[in-house]
C-alpha positions, 0 to 999 in steps of 0.5 A: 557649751561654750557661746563666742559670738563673732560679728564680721561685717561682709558685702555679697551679692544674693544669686539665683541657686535652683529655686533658692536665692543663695549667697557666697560667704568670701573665704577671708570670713570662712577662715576669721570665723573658723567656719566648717561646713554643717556650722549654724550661722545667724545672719543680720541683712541690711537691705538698703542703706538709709539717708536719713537727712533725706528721710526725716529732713533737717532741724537746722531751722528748729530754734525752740528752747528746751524748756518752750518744747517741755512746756508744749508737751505738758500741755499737749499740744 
């Protein structure tokens, strides 16, 4: 058995489907993927999209020497 992993970077919105949420795959990444019906895909999500200046904050101020930091870690704080 021959394993061809193919990742295609998609944006879709998820909808109500019976009791099930549900989401369409475009038919431009159906025919890329050379996807029949009874294929098993595996889905990565990206459920929000991350600012991470604003999560962590900015080092622009940080001054310290490399070997100021090393020292402190030696030590233990």
């Amino acid at each position: 058995m021959r394993l061809c992993i193919i990742m295609i970077e998609v944006e879709t919105k998820v909808r109500k489907w019976g009791n099930s949420l549900a989401t369409i795959i475009p038919n431009d990444v159906v025919e890329k993927a050379n996807l029949k019906e009874g294929n098993t895909i595996k889905m990565f999500l990206s459920l929000k999209k991350v600012n991470l200046k604003q999560e962590f904050g900015s080092l622009k101020n940080w001054k310290k020497p490399t070997e100021k930091i090393m020292k402190e870690i030696d030590e233990g704080w």
